[in-house]
N, C-alpha and C positions, 0 to 999 in steps of 0.2 A: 611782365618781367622776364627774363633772360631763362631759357629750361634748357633741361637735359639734353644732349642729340645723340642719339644713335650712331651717326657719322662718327664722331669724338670719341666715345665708348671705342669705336672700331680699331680707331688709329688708334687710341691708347694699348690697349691690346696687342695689336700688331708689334709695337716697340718693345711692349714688356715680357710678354710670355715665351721664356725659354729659360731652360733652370739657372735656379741665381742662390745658392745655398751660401750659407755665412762663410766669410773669405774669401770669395769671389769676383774674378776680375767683372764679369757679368753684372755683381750683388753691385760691386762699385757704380758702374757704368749706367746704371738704371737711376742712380740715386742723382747721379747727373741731371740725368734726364729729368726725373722728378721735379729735383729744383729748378730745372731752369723752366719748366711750364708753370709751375706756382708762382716764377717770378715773372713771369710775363702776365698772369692774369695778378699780381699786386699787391702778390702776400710775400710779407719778409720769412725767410730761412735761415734756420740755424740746424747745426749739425751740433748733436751732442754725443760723444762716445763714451760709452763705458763697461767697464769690466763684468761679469758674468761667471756664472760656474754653472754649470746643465748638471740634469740627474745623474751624470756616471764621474764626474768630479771635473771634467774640462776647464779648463780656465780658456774665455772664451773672449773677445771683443766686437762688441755692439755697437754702431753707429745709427740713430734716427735723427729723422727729419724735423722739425717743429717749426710750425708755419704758423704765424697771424699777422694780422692784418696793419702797416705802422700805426694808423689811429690808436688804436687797441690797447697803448698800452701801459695807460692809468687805471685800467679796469678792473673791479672789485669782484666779478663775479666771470665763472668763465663755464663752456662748454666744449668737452673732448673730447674731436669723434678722428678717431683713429683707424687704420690696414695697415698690414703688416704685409711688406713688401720681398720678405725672403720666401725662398720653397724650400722643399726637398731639395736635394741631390739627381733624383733618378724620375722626375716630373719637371714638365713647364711651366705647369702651377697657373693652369688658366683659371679655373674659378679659386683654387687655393694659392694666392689671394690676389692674382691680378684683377679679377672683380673687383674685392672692395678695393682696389690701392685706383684704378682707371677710376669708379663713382666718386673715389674722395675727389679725384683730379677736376670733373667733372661738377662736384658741389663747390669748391673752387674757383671754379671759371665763374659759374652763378652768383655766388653768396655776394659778392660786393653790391648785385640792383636788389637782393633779397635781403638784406643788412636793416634790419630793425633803425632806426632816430635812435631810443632807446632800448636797453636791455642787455643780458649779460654778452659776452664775446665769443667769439667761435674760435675753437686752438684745434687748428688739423695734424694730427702729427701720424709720419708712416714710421710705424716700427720694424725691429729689427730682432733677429733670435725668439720669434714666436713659434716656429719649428722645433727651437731647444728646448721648451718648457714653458712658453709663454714669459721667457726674462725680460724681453723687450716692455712690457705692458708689467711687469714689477719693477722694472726699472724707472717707468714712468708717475705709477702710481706711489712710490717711494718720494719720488721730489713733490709729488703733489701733496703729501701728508706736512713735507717744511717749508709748504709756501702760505703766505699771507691771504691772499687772494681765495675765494671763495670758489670750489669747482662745486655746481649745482647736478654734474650728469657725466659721464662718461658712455660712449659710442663705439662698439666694435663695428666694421663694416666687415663682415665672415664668409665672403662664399656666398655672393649674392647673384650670380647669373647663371645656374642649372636649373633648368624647369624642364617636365614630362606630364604631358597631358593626359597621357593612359592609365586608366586605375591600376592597382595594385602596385605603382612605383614608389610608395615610398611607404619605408620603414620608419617604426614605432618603439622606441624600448618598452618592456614591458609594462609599468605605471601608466603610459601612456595610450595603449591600446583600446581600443572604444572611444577613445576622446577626442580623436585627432583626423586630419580625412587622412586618405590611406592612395589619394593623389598627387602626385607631388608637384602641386604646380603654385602651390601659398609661399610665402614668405613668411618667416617665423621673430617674432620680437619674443625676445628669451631676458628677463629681469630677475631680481633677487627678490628677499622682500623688506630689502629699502628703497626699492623702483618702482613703487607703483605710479607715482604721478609719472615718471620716465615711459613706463610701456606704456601708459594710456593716450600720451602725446604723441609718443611713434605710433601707435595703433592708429589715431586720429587722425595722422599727416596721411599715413599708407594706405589709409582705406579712402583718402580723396582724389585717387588714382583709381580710373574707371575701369572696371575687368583684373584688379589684381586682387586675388584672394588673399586675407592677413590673420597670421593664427599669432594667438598669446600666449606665453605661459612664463608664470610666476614659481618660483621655486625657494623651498626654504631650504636655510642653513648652507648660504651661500652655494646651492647645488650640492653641496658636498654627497647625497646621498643621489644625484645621478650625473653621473661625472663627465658625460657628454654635453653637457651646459658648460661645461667650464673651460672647453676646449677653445678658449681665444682670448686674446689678452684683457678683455671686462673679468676675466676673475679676479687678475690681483684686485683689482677695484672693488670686488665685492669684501675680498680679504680685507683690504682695509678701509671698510665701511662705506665706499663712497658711492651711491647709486650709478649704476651703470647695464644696459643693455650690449646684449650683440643680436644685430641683425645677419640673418641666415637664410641661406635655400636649406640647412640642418645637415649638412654636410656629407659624411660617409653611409648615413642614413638613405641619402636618395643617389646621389652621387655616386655611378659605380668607375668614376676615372681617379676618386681622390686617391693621391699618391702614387698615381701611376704614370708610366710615359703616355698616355694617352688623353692625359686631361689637359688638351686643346682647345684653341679659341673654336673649331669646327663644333664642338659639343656645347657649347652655351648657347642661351636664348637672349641674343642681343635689343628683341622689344621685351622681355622680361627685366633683364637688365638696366634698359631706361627707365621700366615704371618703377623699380622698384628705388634706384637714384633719385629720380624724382618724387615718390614717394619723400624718402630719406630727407629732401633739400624740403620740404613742404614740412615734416614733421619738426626738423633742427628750427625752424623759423617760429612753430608755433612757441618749444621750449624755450626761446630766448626771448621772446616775449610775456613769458608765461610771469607774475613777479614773484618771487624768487620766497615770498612768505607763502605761495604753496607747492614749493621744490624745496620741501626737508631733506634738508644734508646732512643733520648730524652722526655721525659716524658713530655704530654703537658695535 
């Protein structure tokens, strides 16, 4: 079947990373691009805008992506694995978030020869005002609460191509000290605790990726009590029940360009980047598969 390339990751990269903050002729011009490669690899697109208010009272306007596939779309049960395509202002926003927004492009290109006969559907969507407050990923998770259709999982892809092979590179908050390596070269699946079957399928996809280290962790009370888990748009999803993960290098934790002009495509590890895509494309395949009587959704 059809994987990851490195090559692709590159160009993708290449096209996106230069800052693209909300309102921008940049922010525009990207989302071009965006869709016209989703629509050559044969996923339809819609653009959905809508209104917003950020933590200091802005009235703001939001535009995402939402991609699936034309077959798709009697489908009873779905899968949404989402990047968020805005940055800062004063960053290029290579690994925040042209990582995951290039691996979504990437699972993309793949998913049509990795496409289950049967099982629930794949809904890619890049958001938008995740910089503001994570509005983009409540905006979404809001329409998903008055749809009919069944979402069994939701998907951040957060900052997935930093990696340092040298000990001592990566930080811990404190709960987490002793329990975590203290290298920063793993990949981190972060759930709630209505994702357990969710992390253990991405655990299971990312660890059949040879040489790529994959750390867990389960968090109660929607993260609320370490709030650095909540930093990407799977929280509103936790907020309103629905299982959902984001996959991480853990961000300003190992990262020392996040939100700086300095966090360029030169600073990522573009064979980390592939296994951990391909990881991702392996894990999404096992969950749509998975039947859907042991992916409890009920939202409590």
């Amino acid at each position: 079947m059809t994987d990851i390339e490195a090559d692709r990751l590159q160009r993708h990269l290449t096209a996106i990373v230069r800052p693209r903050p909300n309102g921008s002729a940049e922010l525009e011009s990207l989302r071009t691009y965006v869709t016209d490669q989703l629509q050559q690899f044969g996923w339809h697109v819609r653009r959905h805008e809508f209104e917003a208010v950020n933590g200091i009272g802005d009235r703001l306007t939001g535009i995402q992506l939402i991609a699936t596939l034309p077959s798709s779309s009697h489908a009873k049960s779905w899968l949404c694995v989402a990047a968020h395509l805005d940055s800062r202002f004063e960053t290029p926003g290579a690994d925040d978030n042209a990582s995951g927004v290039v691996g979504l492009l990437e699972i993309a290109r793949c998913w049509p020869d990795w496409r289950p006969a049967h099982g629930a559907e794949v809904e890619l969507v890049v958001t938008d005002l995740e910089e503001e407050g994570m509005l983009g990923g409540t905006e979404h998770a809001r329409m998903w609460l008055s749809r009919p259709e069944r979402l069994i999982g939701m998907v951040a892809l957060e900052m997935i191509g930093y990696c340092d092979q040298r000990p001592h590179t990566q930080m811990l908050p404190k709960p987490l000290v002793g329990k975590y390596p203290t290298t920063g070269n793993f990949i981190a699946v972060i759930g709630n605790q209505n994702s357990t079957a969710l992390i253990e399928l991405f655990r299971d996809g990312l660890n059949e990726i040879a040489s790529l280290p994959t750390e867990t962790l389960q968090v109660p009370e929607n993260g609320n009590f370490l709030q650095a888990t909540r930093l990407s748009d799977h929280s509103p999803f936790w907020d309103a029940g629905f299982p959902a993960v984001m996959i991480t290098d853990t961000s300003f934790l190992r990262n020392p360009h996040y939100h700086r002009g300095s966090d360029t495509i030169e600073t990522l590890d573009i064979n980390f980047l592939r296994q951990v895509t391909a990881g991702c494309l392996r894990a999404i395949h096992h969950v749509v598969r998975t039947p859907t009587s042991e992916l409890p959704t009920d939202r409590t």
